[in-house]
C-alpha positions as CSV (number, residue, x, y, z in Angstrom):
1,X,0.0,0.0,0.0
2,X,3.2,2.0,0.0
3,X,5.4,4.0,2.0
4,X,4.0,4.8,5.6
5,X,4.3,8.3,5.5
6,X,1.8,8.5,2.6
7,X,-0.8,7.0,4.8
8,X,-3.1,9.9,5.2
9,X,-7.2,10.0,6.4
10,X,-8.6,10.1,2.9
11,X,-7.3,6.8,1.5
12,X,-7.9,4.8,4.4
13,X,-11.1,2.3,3.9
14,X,-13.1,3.1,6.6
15,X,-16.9,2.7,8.0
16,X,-18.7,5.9,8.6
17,X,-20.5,4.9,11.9
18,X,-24.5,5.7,11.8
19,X,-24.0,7.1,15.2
20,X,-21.0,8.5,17.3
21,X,-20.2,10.4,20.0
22,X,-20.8,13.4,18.2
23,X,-24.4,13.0,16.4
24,X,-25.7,10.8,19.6
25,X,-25.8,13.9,21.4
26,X,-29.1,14.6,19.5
27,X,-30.7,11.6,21.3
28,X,-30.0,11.6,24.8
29,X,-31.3,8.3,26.5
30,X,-33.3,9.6,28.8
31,X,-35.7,11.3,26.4
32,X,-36.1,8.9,23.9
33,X,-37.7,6.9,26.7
34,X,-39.7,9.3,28.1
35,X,-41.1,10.3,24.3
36,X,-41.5,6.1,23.9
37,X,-43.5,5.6,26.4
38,X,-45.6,8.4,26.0
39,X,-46.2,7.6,22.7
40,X,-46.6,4.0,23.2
41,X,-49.4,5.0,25.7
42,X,-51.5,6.4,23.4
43,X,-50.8,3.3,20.7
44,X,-52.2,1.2,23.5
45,X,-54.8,2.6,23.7
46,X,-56.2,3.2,20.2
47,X,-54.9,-0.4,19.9
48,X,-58.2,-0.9,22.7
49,X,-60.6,1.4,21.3
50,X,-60.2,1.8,17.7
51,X,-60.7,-1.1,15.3
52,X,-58.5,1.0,12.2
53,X,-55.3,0.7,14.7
54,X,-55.4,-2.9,15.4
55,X,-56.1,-3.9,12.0
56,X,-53.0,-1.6,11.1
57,X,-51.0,-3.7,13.5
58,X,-52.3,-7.1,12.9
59,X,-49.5,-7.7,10.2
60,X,-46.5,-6.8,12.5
61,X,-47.7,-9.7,15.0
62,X,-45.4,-11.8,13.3
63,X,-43.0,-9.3,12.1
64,X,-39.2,-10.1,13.2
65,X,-37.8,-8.1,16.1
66,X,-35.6,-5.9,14.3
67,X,-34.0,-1.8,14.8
68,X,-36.6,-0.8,12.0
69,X,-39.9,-2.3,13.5
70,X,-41.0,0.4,15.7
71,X,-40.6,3.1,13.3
72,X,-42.4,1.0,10.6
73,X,-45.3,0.2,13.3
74,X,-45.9,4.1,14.3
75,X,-45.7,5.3,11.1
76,X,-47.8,2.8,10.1
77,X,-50.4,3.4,12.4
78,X,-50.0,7.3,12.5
79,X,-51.5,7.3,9.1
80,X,-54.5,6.6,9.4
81,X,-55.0,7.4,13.2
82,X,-55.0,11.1,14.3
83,X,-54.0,10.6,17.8
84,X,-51.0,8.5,16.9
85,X,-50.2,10.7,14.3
86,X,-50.6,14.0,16.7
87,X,-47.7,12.1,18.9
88,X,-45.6,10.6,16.0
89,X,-45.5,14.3,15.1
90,X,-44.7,16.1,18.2
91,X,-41.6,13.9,19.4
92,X,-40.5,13.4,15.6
93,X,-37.5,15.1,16.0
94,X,-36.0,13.4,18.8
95,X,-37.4,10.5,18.9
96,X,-38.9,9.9,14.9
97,X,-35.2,10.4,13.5
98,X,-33.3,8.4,16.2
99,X,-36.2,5.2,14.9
100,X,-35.6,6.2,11.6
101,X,-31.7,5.7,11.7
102,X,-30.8,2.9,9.4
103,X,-30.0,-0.4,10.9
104,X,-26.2,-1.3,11.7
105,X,-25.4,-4.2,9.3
106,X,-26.1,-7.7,11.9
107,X,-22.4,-8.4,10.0
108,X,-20.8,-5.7,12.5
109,X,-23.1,-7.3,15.5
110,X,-20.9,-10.6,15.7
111,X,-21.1,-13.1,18.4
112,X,-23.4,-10.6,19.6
113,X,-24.2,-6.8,20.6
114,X,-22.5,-6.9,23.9
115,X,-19.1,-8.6,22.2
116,X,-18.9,-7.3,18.8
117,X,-15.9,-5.6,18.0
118,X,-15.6,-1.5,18.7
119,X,-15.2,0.4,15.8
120,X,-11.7,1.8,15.0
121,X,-11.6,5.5,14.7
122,X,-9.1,5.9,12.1
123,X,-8.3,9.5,12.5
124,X,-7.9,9.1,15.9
125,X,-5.4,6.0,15.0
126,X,-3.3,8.5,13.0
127,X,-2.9,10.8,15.7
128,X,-1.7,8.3,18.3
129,X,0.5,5.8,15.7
130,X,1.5,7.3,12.5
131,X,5.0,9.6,13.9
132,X,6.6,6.2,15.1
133,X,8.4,3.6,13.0
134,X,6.1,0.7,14.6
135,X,2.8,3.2,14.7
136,X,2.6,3.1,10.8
137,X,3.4,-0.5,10.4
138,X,0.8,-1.3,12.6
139,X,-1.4,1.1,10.6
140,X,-0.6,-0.1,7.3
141,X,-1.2,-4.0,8.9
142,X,-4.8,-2.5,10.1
143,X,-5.6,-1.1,6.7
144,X,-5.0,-4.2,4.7
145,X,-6.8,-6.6,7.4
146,X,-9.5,-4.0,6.9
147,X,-10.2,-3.2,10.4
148,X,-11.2,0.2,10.0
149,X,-14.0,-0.8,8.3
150,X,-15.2,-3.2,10.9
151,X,-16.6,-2.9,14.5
152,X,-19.5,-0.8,16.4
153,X,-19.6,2.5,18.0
154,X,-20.1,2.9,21.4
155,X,-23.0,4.8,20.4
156,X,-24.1,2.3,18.1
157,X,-24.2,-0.9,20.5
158,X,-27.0,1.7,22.7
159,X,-28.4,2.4,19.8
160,X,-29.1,-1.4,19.3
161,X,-29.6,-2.3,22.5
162,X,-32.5,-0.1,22.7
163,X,-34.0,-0.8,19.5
164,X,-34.3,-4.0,19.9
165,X,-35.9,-3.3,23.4
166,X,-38.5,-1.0,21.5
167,X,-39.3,-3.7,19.1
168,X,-40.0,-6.4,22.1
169,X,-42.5,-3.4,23.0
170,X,-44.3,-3.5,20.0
171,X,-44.6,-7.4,19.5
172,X,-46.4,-7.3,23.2
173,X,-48.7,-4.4,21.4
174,X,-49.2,-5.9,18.2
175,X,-50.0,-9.3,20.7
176,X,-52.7,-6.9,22.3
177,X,-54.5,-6.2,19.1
178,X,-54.8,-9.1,17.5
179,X,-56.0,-11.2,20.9
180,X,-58.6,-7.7,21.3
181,X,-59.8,-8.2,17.8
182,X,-60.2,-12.1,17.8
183,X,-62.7,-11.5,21.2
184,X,-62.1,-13.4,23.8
185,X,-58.6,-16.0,23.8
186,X,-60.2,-19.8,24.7
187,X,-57.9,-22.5,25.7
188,X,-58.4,-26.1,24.8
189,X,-57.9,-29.1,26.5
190,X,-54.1,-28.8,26.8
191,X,-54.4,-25.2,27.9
192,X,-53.2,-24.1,24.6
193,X,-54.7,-20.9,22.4
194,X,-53.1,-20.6,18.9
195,X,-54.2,-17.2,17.0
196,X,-55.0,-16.4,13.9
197,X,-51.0,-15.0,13.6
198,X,-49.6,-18.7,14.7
199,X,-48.8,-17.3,17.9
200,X,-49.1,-20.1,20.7
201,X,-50.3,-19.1,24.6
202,X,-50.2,-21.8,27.0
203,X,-51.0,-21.4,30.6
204,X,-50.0,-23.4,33.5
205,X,-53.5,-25.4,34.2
206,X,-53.3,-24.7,38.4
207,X,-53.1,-21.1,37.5
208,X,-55.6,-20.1,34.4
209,X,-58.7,-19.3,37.2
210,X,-56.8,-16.9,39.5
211,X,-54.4,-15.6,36.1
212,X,-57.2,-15.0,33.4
213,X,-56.7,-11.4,33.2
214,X,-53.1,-12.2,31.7
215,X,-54.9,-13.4,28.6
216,X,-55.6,-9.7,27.4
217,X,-52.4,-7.7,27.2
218,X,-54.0,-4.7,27.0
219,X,-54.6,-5.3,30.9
220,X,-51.0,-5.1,31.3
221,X,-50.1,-1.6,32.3
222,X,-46.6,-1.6,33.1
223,X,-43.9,-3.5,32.3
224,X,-40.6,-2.1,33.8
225,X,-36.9,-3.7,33.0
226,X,-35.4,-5.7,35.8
227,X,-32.4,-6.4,34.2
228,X,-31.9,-7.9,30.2
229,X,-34.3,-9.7,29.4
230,X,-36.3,-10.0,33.0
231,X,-39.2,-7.3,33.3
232,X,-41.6,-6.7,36.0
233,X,-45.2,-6.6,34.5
234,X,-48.5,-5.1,36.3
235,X,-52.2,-6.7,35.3
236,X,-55.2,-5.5,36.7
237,X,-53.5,-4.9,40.1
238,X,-51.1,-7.6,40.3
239,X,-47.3,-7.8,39.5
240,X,-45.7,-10.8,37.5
241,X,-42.2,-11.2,36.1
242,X,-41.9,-11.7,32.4
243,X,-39.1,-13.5,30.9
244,X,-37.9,-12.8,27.5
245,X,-35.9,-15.6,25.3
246,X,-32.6,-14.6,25.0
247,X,-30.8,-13.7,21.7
248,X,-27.5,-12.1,20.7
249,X,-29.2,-8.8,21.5
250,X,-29.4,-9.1,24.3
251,X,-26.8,-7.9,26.9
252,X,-26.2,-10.2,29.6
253,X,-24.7,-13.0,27.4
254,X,-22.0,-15.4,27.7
255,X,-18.7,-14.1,28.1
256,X,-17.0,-14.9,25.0
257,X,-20.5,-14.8,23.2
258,X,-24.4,-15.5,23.2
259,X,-24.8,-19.5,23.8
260,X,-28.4,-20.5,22.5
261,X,-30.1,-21.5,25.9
262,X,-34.1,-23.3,26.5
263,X,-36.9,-22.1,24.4
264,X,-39.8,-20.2,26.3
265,X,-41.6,-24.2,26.6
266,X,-38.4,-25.6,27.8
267,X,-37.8,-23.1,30.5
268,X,-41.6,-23.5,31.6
269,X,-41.1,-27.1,31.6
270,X,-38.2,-27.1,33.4
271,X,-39.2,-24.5,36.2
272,X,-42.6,-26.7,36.3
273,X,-40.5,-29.5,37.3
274,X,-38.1,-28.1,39.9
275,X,-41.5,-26.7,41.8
276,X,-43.1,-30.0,42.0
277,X,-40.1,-32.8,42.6
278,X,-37.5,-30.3,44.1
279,X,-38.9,-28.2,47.1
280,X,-36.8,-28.7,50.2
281,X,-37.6,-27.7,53.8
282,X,-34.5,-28.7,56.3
283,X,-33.8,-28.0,59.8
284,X,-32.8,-24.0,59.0
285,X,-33.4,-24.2,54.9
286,X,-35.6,-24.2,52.6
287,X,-35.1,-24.4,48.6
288,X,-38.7,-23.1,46.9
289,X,-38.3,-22.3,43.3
290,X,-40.0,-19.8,40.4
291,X,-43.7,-20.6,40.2
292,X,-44.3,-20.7,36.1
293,X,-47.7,-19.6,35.1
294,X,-47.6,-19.8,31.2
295,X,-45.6,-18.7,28.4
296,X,-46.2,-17.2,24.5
297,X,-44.1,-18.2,21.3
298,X,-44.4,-15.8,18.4
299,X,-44.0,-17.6,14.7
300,X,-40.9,-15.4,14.0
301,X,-39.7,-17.1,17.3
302,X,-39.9,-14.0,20.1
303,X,-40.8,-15.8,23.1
304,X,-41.3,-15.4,26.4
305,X,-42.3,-17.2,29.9
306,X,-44.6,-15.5,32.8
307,X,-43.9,-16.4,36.3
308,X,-45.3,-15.2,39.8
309,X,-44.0,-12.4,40.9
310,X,-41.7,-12.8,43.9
311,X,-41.6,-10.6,47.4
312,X,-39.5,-10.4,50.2
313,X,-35.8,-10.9,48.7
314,X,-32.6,-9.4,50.6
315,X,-30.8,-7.4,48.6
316,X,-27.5,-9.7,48.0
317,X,-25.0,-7.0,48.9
318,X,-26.6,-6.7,52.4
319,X,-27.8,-10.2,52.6
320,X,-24.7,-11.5,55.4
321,X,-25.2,-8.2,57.6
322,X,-29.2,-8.6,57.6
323,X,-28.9,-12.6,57.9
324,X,-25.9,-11.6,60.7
325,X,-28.7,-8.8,62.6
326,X,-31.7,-11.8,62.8
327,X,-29.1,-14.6,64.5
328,X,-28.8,-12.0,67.0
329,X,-32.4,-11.2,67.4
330,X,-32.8,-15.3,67.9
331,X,-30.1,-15.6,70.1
332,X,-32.2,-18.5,72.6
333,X,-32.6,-20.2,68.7
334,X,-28.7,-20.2,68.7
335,X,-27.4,-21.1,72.4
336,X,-26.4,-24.5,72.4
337,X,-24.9,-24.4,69.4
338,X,-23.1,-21.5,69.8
339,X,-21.9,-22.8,73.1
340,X,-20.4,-26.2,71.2
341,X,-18.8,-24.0,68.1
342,X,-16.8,-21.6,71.0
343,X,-15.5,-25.0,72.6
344,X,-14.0,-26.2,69.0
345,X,-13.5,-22.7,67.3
346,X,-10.9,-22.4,70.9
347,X,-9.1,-25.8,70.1
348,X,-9.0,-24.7,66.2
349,X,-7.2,-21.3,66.8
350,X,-3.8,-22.4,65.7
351,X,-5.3,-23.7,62.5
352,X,-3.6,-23.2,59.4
353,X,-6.4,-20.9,57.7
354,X,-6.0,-19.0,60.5
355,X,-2.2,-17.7,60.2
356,X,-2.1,-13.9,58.9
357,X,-5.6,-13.1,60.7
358,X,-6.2,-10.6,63.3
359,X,-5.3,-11.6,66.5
360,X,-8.9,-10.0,67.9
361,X,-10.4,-12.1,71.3
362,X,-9.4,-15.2,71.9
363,X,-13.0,-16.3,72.9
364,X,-15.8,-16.8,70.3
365,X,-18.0,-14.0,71.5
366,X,-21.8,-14.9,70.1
367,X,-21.9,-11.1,67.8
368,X,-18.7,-12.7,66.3
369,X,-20.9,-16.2,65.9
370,X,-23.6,-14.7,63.9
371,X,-21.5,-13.1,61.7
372,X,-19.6,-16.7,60.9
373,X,-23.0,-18.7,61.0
374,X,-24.5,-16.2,58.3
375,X,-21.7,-16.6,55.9
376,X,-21.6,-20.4,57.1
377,X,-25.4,-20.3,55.9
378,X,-25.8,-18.8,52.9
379,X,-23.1,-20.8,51.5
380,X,-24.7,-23.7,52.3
381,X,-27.8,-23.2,51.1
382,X,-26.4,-21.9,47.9
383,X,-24.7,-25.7,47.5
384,X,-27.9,-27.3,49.0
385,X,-29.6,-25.6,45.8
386,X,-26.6,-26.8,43.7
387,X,-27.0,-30.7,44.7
388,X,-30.8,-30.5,44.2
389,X,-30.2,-29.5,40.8
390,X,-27.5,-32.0,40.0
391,X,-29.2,-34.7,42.1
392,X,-32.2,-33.8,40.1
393,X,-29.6,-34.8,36.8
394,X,-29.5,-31.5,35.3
395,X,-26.5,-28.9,34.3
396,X,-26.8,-25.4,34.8
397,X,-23.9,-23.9,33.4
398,X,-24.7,-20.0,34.6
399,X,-25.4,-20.4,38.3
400,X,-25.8,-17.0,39.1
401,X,-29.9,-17.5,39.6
402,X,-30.8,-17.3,43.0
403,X,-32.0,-15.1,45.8
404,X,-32.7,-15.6,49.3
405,X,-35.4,-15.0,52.1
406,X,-35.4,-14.9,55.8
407,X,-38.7,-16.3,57.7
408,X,-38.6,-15.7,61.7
409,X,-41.7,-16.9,62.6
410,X,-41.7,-19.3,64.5
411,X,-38.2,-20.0,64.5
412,X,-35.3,-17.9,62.2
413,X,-35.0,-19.7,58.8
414,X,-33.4,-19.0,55.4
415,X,-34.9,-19.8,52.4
416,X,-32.8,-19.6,48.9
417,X,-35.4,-19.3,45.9
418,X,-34.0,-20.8,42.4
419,X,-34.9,-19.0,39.2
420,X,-33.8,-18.3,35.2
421,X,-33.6,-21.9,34.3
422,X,-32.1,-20.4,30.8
423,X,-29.1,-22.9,30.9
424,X,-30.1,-26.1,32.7
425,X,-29.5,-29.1,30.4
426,X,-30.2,-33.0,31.2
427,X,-27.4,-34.5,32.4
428,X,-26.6,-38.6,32.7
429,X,-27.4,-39.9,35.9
430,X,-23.8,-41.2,36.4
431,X,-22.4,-37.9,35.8
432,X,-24.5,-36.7,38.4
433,X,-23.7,-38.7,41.1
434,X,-20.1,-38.5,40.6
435,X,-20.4,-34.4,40.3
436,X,-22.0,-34.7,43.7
437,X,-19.3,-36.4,45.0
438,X,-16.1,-34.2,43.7
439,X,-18.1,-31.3,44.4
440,X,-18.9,-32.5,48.8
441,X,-15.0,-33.1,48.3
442,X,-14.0,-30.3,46.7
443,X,-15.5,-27.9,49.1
444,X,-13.8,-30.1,52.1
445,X,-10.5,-29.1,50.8
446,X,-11.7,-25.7,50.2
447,X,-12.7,-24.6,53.4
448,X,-10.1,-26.5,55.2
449,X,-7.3,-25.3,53.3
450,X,-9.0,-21.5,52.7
451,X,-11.5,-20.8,55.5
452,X,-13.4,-18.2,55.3
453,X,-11.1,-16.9,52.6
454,X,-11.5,-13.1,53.3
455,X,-9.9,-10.3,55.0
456,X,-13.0,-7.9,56.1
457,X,-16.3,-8.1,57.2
458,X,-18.7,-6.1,55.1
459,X,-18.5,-3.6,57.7
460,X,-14.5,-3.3,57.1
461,X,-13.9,-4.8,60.4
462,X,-11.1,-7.6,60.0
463,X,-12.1,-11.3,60.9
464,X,-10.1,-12.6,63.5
465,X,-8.4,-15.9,64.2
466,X,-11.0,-16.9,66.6
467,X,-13.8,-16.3,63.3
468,X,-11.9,-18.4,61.1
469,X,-11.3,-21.0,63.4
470,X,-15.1,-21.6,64.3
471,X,-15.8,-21.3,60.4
472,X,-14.0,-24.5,60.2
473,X,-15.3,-26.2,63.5
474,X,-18.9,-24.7,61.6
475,X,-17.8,-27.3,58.8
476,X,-16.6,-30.0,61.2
């Protein structure tokens, strides 16, 4: 490509991003939602009262999510409905351009939106590499592996992200008018509706009588994002959590790239399982799981599962100081053992875990017990959950979903709650019990060569020799 020093901005090859730093400024986040959600209001509810609208949305019930499908529905329905098109008007120049921005090419969106490539700015690349020797090699190496025409903005990943979060919008929508216009939704004998779209509903059979009202989406009036692909729905007066299939756009994917995990019927299935073989109630824990109640699949495959909605969960950042302050409210529930883990936890001080620890008292006072049984029982009941699932002879290769509950009446128990079934997979019963097996072993050899394994309470206060020591004796 020649010398280096004629490499200059105009004859690199390069991708002009659809959005930058520069022209995103136009469309700050914040107000593209607000002017979405205003404007989806009103499409909701001339999707309710006004036959025109819903036979203007009919068509997009089976439309691929895709960047372009909200700004093809409201222009589409702004024609020939004045109060859609009084909206589509008013916010057209914030939110109408940033819907009409063309699509980046899915080419550029590779494994998937949270780890495609960035885009390489190459006027910023001449300004940091071409006045050294191994800057313009390297730049004349980028330019004929093409790398500057390659890769997302940062700008362009929101971009995306939201899109694609808009379009999910307007499949539940276009969902609401054609399940309004075919009157009301009957299931049959398998408690299964398919509409006039392809569409399948299905509803758990224990819960159609006290769920009906989640047959008419238009019921639904909120629906606000938990985290990816988990929202927190409102019908007629009652929350639910609605899960979403995931897909490469979606965020919270694999690290090294999105791995295609159960289908909407698969993770009902599965959660309808776990409630009825694998509910546990021990001593001091209890393992309860998600309570499915039904799920859609759309024929361009958008999918998604309903469950109950869930109360009472401790946040997980102040789950061992809130577990720590109810072992001290129980204290009588406690003595005894208490009184046994002080006698070992003294004999245990010289330990090896416990070498490079704060000298602190050399008696197990009980404040110092609570906060070891807490940690002690978390993690338990996060491996109880664990064996279920493998005893059960399934995989879950992203065990990050759980949350926990504390019950004190009558006596102080814990309760860890499974949920997003997404990646649990069959596994041989063989495999199973030997998993069990190297995992009660591996965790033996964890805790007695680690311990506790950390320096600080979550207060900042350091754990003492005395703490680690009755960890262990906790474990004995």
């Amino acid at each position: 490509m020649g010398e280096p020093g004629a490499i200059s901005l105009e004859n690199i090859p390069k991708r002009i991003p659809i959005l930058d730093a520069q022209s995103a400024k136009k469309f700050p986040s914040e107000t593209i939602d607000q002017q979405w959600n205003l404007t989806t209001e009103v499409l909701k509810r001339e999707i309710q009262n006004d036959h025109g609208t819903r036979e203007a949305i009919l068509p997009f019930v089976s439309s691929p999510v895709s960047e372009d499908l909200p700004d093809k529905v409201i222009k589409t329905t702004a024609v020939i409905n004045d109060n859609i098109g009084r909206i589509e008007k008013r916010f057209h120049k914030q939110l109408g351009e940033y819907l009409e921005l063309p699509a980046v090419p899915d080419e550029l969106i590779h494994p998937d939106i949270t780890n495609a490539p960035f885009h390489l700015d190459p006027q910023t690349a001449l300004e940091q590499y071409a006045t050294t020797p191994y800057g313009k090699q390297w730049l004349d190496e980028a330019i004929d592996h093409g790398y500057f025409q390659k890769g997302i903005t940062t700008e362009e990943r929101a971009m995306v992200i939201k899109r694609y979060r808009l379009a999910r919008d307007i499949k539940l929508l276009a969902l609401a008018g054609e399940m309004r216009e075919s009157g009301p939704i009957s299931l049959d004998q398998n408690n299964e509706a398919k509409l006039p779209s392809g569409t399948q509903i299905f509803m758990n059979p224990r819960k159609v009588a006290d769920h009906n009202e989640l047959l008419n989406p238009v019921n639904w009036i909120k629906r606000r994002t938990i985290k990816d692909r988990v929202y927190e729905i409102e019908v007629a007066g009652k929350k639910y959590i609605l899960k979403e299939k995931k897909t490469a756009r979606h965020t919270d994917t694999k690290r090294h790239g999105h791995i295609e995990g159960l289908s909407s019927t698969d993770e009902f299935k599965t959660a309808a399982f776990f409630r009825e073989h694998a509910m546990v109630n021990q001593d001091e824990i209890k393992v309860s799981w998600e309570d499915p109640i039904g799920y859609v699949v759309f024929l361009d495959g958008f999918q998604f599962t309903v469950f109950e909605f869930e109360k009472n969960f401790i946040p997980s950042l102040k789950m061992a100081e809130i577990l720590t302050a109810a072992i001290i409210r129980h204290k009588d529930q406690f003595e005894m053992e208490f009184q046994n883990i002080a006698k070992e936890a003294k004999k245990l001080q010289k330990h090896k875990t416990t070498i490079g620890y704060a000298e602190g008292d050399p008696s197990l006072s009980f404040e110092s017990f609570a906060r070891v049984k807490a940690m002690y029982w978390k993690d338990k009941a996060k491996r109880v959950l664990s064996d279920i699932i493998t005893s059960n002879n399934y995989d879950n290769s992203d065990f990050d979903g759980y949350a926990y509950r504390i019950h004190e009446d009558p006596q102080l128990t814990l309760e860890i709650v499974g949920m997003d079934f997404e990646y649990f997979s069959p596994m041989d019963p063989n495999e199973s019990a030997e998993r069990l097996q190297r995992g009660k072993e591996f965790w033996n050899e964890h805790v007695l060569n680690n311990g506790i394994f950390m320096a600080n309470w979550w207060d900042d206060r350091p754990v003492s020799k005395i703490e680690q020591a009755a960890f262990i004796a906790m474990h004995r």
